[in-house]
N, CA, C and O of each residue as an XYZ file, in Angstrom:
784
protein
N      16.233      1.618      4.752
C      17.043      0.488      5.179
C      17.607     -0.285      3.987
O      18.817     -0.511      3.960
N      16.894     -0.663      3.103
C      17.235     -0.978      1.815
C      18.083     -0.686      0.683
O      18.618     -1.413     -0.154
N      18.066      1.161      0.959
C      19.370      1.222      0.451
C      20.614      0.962      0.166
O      21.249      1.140     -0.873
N      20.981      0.419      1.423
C      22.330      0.301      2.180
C      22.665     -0.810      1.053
O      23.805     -0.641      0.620
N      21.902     -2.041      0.380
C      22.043     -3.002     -0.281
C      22.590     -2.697     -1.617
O      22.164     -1.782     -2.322
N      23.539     -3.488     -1.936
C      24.569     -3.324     -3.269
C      22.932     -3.680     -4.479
O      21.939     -4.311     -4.120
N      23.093     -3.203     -5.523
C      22.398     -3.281     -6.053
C      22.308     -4.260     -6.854
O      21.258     -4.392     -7.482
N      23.569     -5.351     -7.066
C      23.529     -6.557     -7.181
C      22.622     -7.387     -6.922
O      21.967     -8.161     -7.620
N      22.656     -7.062     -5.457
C      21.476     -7.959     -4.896
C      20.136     -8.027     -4.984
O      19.393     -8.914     -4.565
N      19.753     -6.576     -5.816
C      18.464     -6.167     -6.401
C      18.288     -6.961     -8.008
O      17.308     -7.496     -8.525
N      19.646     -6.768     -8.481
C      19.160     -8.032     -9.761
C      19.628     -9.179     -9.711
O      19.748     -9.730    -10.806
N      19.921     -9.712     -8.875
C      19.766    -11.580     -8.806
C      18.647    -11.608     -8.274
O      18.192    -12.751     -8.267
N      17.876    -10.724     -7.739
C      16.149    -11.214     -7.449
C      15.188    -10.402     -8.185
O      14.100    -10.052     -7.727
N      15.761    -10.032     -9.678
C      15.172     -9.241    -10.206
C      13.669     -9.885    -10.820
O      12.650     -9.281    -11.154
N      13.970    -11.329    -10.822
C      12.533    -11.868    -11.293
C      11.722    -12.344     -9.787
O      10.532    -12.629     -9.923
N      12.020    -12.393     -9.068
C      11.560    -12.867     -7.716
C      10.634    -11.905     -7.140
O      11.077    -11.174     -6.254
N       9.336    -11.776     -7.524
C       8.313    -10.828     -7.163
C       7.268    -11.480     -6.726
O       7.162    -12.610     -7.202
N       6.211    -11.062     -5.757
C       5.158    -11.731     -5.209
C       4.259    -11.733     -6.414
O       3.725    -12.842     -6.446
N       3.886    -11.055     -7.332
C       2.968    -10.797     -8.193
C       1.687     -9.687     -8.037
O       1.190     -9.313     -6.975
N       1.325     -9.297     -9.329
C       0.306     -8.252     -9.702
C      -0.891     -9.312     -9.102
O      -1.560     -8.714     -8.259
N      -1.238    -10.384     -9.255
C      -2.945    -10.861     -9.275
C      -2.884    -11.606     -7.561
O      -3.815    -12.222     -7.044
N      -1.684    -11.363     -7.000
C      -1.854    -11.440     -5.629
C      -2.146    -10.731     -4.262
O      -2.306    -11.138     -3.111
N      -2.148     -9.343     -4.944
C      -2.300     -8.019     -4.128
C      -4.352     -8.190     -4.009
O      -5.213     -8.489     -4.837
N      -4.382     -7.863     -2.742
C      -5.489     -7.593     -2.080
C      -7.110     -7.667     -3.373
O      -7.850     -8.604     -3.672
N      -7.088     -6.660     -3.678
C      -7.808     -6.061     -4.925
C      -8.278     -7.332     -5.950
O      -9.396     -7.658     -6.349
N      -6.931     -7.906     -6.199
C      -7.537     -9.185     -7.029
C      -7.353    -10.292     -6.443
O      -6.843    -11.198     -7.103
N      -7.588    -10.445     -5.534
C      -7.621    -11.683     -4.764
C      -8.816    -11.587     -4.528
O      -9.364    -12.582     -5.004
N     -10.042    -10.467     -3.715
C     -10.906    -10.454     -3.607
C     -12.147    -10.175     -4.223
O     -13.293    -10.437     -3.858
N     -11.619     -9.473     -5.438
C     -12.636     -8.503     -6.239
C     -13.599     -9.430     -6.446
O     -13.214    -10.501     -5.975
N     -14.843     -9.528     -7.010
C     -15.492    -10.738     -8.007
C     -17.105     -9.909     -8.711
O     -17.409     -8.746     -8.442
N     -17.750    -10.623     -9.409
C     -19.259    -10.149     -9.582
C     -19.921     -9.344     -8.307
O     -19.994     -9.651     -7.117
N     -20.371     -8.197     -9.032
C     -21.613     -7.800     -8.032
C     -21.073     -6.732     -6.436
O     -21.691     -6.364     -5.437
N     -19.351     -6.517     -7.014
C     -19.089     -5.597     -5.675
C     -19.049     -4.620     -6.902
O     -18.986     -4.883     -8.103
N     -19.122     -3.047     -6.050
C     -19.144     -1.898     -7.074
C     -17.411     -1.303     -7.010
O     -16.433     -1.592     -6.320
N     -17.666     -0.402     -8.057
C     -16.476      0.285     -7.888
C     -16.499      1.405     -7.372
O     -17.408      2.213     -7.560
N     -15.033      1.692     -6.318
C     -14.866      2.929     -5.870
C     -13.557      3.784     -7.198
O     -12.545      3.209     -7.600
N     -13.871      4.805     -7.499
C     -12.766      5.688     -8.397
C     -11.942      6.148     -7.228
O     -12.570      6.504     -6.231
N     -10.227      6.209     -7.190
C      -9.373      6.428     -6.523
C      -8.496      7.591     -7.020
O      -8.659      7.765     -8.228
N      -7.795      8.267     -6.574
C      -6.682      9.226     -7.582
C      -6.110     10.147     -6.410
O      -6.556     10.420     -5.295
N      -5.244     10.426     -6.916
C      -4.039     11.265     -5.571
C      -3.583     12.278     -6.570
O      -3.324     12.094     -7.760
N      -3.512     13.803     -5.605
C      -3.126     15.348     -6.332
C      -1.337     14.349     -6.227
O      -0.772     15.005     -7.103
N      -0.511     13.561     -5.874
C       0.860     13.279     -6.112
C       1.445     12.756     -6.813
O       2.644     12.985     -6.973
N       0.526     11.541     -7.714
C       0.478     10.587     -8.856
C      -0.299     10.198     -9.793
O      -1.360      9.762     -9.347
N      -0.223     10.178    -10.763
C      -1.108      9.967    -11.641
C      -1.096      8.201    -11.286
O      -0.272      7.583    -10.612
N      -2.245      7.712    -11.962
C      -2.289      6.059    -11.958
C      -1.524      5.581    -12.821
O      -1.627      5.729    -14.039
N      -0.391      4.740    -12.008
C       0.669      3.595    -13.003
C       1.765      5.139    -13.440
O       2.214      5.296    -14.576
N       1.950      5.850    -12.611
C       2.974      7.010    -12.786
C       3.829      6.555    -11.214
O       3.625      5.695    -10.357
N       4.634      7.411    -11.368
C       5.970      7.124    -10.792
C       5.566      8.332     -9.235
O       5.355      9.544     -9.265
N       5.583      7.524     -8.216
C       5.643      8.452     -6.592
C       6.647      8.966     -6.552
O       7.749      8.515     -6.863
N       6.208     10.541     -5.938
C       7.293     11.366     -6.028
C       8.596     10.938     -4.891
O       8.066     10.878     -3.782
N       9.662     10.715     -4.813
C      10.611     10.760     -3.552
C       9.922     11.004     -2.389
O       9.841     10.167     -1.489
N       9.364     12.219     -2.342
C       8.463     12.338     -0.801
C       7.977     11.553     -0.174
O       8.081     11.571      1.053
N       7.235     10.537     -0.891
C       6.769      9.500     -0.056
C       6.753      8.600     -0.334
O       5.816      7.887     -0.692
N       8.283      8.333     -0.189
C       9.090      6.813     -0.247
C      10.594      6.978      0.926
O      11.200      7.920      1.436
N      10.676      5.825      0.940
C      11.684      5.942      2.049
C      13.134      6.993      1.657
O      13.890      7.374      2.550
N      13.338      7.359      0.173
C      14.344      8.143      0.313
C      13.808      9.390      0.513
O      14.567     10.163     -0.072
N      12.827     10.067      1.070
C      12.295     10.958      1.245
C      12.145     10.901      2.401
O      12.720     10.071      3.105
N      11.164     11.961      2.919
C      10.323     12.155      4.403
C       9.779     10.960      4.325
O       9.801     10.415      5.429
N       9.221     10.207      3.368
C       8.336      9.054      3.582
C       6.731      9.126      4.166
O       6.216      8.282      4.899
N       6.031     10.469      3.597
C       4.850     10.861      3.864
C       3.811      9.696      3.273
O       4.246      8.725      2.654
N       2.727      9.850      3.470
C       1.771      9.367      2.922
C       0.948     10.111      1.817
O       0.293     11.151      1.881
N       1.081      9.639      1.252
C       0.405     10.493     -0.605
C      -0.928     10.982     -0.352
O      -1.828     10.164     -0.163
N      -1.154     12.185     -0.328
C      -3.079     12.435     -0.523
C      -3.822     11.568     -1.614
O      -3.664     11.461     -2.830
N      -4.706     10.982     -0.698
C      -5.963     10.342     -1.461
C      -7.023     10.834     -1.338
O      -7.424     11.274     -0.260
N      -7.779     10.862     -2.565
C      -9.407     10.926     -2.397
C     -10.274      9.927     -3.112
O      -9.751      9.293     -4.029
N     -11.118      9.779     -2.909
C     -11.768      8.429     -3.489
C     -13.009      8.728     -3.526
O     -13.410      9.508     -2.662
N     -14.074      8.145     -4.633
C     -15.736      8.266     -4.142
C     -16.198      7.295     -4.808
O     -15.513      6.759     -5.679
N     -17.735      6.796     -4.451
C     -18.716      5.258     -5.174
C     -18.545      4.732     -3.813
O     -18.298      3.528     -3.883
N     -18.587      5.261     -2.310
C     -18.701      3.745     -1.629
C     -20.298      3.845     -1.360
O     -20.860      4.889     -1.026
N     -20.802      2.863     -1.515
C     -22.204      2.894     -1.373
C     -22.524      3.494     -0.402
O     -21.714      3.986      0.384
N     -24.053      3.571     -0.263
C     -24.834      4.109      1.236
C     -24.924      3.205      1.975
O     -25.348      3.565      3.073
N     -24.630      1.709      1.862
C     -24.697      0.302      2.401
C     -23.364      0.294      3.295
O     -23.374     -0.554      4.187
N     -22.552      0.865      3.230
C     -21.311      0.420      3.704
C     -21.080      1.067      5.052
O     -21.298      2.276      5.142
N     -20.572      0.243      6.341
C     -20.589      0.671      7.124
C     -19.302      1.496      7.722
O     -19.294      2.390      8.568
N     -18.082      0.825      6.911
C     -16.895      1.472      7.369
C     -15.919      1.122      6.433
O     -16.098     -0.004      5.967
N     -14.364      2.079      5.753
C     -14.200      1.581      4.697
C     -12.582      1.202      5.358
O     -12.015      1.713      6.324
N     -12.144      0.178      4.487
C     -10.482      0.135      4.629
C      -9.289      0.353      3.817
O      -9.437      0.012      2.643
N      -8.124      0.839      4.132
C      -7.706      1.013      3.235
C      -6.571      0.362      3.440
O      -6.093      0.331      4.574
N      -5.875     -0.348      2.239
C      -4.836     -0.882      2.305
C      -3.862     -0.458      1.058
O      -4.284      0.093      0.041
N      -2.197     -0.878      1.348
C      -1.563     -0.287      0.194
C      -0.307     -1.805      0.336
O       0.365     -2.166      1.302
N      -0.413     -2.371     -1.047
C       1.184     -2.786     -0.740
C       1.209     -3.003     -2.172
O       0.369     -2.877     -3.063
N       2.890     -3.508     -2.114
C       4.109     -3.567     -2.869
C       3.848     -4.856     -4.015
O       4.154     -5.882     -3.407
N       3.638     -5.028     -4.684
C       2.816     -6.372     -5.365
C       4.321     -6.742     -5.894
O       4.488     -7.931     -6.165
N       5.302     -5.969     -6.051
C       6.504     -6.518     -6.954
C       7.585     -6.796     -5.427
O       8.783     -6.835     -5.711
N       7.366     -6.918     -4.433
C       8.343     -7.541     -3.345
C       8.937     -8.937     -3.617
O       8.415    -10.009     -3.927
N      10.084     -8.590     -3.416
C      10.659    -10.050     -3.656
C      10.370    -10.889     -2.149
O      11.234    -11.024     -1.283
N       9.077    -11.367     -2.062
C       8.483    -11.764     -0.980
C       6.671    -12.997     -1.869
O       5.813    -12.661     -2.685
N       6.874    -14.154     -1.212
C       5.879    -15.173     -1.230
C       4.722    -14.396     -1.578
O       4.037    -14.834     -2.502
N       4.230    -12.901     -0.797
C       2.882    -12.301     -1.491
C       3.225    -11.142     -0.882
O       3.957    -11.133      0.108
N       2.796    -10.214     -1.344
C       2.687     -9.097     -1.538
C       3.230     -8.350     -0.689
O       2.452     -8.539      0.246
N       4.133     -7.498     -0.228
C       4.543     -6.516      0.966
C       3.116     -5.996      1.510
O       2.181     -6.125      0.719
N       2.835     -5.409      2.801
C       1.889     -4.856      3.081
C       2.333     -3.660      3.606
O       2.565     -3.646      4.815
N       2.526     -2.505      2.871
C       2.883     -0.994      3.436
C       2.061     -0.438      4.448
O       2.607      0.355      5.215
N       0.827     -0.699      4.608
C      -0.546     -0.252      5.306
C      -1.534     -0.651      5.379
O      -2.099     -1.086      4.375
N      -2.321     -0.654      7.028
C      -3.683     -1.325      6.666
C      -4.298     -0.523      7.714
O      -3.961     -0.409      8.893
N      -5.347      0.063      7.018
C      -6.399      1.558      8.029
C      -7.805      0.797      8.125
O      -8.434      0.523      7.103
N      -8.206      0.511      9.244
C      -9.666      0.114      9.115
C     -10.520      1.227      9.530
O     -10.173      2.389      9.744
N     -11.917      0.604      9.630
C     -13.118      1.450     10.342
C     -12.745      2.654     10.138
O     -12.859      3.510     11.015
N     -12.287      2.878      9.053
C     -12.642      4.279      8.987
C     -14.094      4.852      7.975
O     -14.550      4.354      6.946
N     -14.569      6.130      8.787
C     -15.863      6.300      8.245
C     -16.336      6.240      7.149
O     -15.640      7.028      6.508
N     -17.144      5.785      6.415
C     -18.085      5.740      5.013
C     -17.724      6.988      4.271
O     -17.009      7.141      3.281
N     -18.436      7.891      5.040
C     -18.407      9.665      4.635
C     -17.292     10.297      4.642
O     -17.342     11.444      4.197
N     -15.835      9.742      5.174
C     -14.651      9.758      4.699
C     -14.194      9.736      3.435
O     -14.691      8.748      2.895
N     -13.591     10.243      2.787
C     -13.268      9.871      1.245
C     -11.915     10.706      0.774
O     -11.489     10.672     -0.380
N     -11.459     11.274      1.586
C      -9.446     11.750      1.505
C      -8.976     11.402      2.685
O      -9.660     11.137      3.673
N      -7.878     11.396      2.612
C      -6.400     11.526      3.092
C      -5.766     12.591      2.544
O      -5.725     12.886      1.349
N      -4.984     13.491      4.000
C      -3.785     14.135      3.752
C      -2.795     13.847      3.471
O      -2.596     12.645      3.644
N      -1.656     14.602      2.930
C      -0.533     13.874      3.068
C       0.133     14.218      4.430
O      -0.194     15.136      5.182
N       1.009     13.419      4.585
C       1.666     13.350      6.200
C       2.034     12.059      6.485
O       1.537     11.086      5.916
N       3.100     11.981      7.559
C       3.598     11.353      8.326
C       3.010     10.053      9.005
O       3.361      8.924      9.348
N       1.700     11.041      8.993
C       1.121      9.540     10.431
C      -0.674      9.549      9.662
O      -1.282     10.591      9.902
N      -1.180      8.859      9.111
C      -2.443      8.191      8.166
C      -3.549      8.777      8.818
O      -4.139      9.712      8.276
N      -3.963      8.261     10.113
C      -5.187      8.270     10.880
C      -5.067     10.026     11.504
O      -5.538     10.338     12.597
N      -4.634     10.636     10.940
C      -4.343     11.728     11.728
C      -5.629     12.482     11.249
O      -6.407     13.018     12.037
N      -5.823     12.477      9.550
C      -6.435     13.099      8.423
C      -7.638     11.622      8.117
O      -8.147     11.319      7.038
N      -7.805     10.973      9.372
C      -9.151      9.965      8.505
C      -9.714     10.284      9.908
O      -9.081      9.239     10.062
N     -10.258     10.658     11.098
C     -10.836     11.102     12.511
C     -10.783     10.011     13.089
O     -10.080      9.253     12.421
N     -11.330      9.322     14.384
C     -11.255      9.174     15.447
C     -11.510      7.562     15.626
O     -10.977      6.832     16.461
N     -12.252      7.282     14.847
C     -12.981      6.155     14.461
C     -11.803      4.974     14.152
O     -11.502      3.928     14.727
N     -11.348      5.597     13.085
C     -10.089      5.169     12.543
C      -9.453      4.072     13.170
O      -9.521      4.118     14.398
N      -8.712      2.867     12.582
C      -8.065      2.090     13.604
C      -6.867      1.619     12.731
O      -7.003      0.737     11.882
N      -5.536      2.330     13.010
C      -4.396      2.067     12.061
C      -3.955      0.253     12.469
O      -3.453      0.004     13.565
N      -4.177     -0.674     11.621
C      -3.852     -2.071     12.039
C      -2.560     -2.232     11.609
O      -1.776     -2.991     12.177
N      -2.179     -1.335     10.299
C      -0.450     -1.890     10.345
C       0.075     -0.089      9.954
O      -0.538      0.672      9.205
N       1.297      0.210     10.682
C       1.996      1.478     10.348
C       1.830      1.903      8.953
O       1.481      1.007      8.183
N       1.999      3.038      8.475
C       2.519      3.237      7.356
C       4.040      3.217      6.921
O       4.847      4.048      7.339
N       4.376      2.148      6.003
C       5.762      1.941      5.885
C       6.254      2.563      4.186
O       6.128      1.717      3.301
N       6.670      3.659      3.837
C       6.958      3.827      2.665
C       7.453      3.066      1.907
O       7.935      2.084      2.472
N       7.584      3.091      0.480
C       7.865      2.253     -0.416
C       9.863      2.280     -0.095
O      10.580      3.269      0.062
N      10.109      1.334     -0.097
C      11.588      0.990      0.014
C      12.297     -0.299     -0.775
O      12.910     -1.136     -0.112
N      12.156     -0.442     -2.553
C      12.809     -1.270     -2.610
C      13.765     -2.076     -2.765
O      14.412     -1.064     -2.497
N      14.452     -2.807     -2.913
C      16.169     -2.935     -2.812
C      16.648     -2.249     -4.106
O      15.748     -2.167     -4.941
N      17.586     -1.842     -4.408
C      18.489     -0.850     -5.556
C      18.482     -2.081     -6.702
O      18.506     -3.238     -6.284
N      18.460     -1.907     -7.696
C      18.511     -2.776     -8.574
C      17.719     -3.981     -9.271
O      18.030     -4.743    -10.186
N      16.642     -3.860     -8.527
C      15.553     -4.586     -8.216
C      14.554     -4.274     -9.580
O      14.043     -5.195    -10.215
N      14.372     -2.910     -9.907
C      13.325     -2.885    -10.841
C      12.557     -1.775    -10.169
O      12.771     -1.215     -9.094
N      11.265     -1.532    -11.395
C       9.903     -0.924    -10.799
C       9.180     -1.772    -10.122
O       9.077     -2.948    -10.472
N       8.410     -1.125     -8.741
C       7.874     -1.585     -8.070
C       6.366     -1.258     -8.156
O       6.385     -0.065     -8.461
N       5.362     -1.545     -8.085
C       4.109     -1.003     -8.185
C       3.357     -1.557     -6.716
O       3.229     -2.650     -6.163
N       2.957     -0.187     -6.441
C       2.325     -0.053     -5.296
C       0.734      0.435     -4.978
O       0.345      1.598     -4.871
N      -0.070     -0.806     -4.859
C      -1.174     -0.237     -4.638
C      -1.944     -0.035     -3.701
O      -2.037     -0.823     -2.759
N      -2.685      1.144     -3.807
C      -3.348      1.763     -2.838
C      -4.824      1.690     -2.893
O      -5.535      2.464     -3.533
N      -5.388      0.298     -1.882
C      -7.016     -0.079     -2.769
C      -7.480      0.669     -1.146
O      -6.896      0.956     -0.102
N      -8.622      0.741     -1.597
C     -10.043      0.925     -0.651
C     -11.039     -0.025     -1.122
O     -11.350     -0.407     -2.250
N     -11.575     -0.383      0.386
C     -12.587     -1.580      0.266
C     -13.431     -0.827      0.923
O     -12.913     -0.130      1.796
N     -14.872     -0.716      0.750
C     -15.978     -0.836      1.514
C     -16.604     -1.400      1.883
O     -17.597     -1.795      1.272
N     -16.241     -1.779      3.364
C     -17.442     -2.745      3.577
C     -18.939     -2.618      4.249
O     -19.525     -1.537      4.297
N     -19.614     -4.115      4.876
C     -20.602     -3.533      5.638
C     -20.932     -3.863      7.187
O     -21.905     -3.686      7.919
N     -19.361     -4.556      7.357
C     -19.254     -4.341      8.962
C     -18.051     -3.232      9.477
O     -17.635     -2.435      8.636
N     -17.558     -3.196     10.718
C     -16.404     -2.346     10.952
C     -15.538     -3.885     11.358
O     -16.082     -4.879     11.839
N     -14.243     -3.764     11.057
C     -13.618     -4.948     11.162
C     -13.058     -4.998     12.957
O     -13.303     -4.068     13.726
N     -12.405     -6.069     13.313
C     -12.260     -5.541     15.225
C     -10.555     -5.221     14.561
O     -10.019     -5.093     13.460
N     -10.154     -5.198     16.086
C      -8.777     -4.617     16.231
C      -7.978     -4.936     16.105
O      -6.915     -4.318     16.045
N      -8.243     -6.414     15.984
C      -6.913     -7.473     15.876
C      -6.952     -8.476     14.738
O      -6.560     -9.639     14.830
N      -7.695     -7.649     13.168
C      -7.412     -8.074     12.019
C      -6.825     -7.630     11.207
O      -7.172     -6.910     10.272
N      -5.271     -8.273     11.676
C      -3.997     -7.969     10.863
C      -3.060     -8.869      9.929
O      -2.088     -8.712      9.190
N      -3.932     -9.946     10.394
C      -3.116    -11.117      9.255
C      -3.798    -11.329      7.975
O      -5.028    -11.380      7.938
N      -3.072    -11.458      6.916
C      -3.129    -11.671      5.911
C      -4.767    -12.503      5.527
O      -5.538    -11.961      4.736
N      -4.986    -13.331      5.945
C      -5.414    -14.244      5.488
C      -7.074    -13.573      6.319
O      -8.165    -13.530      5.751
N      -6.829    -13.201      7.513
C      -8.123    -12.515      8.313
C      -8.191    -11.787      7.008
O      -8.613    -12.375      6.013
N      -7.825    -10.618      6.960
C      -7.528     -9.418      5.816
C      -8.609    -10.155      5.026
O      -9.797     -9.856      5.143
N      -8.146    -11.181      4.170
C      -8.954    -11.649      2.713
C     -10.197    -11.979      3.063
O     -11.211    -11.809      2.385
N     -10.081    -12.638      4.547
C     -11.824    -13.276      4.224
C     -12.569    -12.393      4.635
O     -13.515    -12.225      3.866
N     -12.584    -11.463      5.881
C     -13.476     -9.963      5.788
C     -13.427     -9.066      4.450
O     -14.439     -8.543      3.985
N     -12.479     -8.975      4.028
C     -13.140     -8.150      2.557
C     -14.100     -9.427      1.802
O     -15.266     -9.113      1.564
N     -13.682    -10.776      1.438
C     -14.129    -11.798      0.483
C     -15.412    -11.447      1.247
O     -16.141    -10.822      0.476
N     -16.089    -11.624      2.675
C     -17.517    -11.903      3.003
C     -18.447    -10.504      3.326
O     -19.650    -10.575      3.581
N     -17.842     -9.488      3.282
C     -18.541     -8.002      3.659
C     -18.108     -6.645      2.595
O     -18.625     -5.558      2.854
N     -16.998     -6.768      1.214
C     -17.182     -6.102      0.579
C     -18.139     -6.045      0.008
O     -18.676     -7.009     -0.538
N     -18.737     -4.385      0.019
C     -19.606     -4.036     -1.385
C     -19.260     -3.368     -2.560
O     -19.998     -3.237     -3.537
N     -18.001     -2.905     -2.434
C     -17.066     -2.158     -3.288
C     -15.902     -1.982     -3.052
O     -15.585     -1.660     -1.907
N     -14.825     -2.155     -4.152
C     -13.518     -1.349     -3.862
C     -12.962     -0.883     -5.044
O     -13.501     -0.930     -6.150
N     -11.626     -0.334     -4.721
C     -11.314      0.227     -5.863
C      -9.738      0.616     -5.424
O      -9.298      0.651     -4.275
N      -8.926      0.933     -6.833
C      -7.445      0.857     -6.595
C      -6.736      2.149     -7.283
O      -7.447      2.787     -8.060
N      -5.726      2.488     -7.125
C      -5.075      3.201     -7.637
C      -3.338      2.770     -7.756
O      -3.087      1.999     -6.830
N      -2.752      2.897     -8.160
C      -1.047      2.358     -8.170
C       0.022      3.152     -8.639
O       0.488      3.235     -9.775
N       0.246      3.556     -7.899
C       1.994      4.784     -8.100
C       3.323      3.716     -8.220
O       3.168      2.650     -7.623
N       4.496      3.894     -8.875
C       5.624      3.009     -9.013
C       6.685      3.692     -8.465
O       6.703      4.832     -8.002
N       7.432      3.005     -8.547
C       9.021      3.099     -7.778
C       9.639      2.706     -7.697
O       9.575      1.676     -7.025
N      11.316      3.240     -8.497
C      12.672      2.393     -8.571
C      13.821      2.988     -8.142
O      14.509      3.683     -8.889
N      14.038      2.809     -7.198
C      15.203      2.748     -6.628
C      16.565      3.016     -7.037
O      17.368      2.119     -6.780
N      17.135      4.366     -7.794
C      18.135      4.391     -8.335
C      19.712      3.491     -7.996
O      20.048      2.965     -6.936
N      20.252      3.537     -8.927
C      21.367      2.397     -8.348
C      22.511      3.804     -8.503
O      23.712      3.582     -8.349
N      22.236      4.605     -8.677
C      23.442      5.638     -9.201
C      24.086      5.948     -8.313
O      25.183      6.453     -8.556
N      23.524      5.712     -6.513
C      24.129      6.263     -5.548
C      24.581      5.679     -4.672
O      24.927      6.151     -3.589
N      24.653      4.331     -5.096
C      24.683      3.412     -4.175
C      26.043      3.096     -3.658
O      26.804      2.891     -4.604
N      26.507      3.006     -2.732
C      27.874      2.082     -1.756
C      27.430      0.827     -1.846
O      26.333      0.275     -1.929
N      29.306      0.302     -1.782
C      29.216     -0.923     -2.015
C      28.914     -1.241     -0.203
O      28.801     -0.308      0.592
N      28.813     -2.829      0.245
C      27.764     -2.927      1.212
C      28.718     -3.495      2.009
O      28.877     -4.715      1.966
N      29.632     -2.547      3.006
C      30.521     -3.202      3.926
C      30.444     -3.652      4.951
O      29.323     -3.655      5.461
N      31.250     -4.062      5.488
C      31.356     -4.844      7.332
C      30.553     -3.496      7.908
O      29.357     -3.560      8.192
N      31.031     -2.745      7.994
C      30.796     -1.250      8.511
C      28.882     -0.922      8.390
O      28.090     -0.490      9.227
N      28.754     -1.238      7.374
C      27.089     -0.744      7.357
C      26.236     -1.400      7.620
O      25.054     -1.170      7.876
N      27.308     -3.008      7.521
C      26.448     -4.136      8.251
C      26.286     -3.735      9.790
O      25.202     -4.003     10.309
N      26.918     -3.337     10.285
C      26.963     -3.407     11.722
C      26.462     -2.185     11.919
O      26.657     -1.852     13.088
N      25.857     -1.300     11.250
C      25.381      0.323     11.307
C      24.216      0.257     11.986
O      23.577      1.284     12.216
């Protein structure tokens, strides 16, 4: 959807980013939670996501695997967003709860919970990385929290989000792929695409 935007409009908000120390991970981290190690066969950490799974692509979801969640933890979550959105805090691309302990990948694909079993409770879609043309690198992270309750069904706001990880993490851990939006291909942004 973002494409469609002149890339102009990506650098007059080129400094206008939610920030790195506002994304999930460091908002909550503190003394005494452990770490989980994160890494994907698609990106190296602080390397660039392939097209595939970003909106100018299929827009798959990147294979993850992860391990360190304790034997304490009852169910883990995973979340991914956009820390450089030109947005108040952070974009939220995804949020997977209750999914099992003894879980520890993701496939890649289309639809998240497909490749985490049954348990699983997708609280927000998976939305690929999409950011406006001109805008910059975007860094996108992909944390896992472990906690030691299963969260319910209808914790999708932001602020729920922080205080169940702040009061029941025992570990998490992050990984971050980037993404910029070439301007090389861009149309200028007419009546016509407005109304598309």
């Amino acid at each position: 959807m973002l494409e469609l935007l002149p890339p102009s409009f990506g650098r007059v908000l080129q400094d206008v980013r939610a920030g790195w120390d506002k994304i999930l991970f460091n908002c909550v981290t503190g003394p005494g939670v452990g770490a989980i190690q994160i890494s994907s066969l698609a990106f190296a950490d602080h390397a660039p996501l392939p097209r595939r799974y970003t909106a100018d692509g299929p827009g798959d979801f990147p294979p993850l695997s992860w391990f360190g969640v304790p034997a304490s933890a009852t169910s883990t979550l995973l979340i991914v967003e956009d820390a450089d959105s030109p947005t108040p805090q952070p974009l939220m691309l995804a949020a997977i709860g209750s999914i099992n302990p003894k879980v520890c990948a993701v496939d890649c694909g289309p639809i998240v919970c497909t490749t985490l079993g049954a348990q699983c409770r997708q609280l927000l879609k998976w939305a690929p990385p999409d950011p406006p043309p001109g805008h910059g690198v975007h860094r996108y992270a992909f944390q896992v929290f472990a906690l030691n309750v299963t969260l319910p069904p209808n914790t999708i706001r932001r602020d729920k989000i922080i205080r169940a990880i702040r009061e029941t993490s025992v570990a998490s851990g992050l990984v971050v792929g980037t993404y910029e939006r070439s301007t090389s291909v861009q149309e200028p942004l007419t009546p016509a695409l407005l109304n598309a």
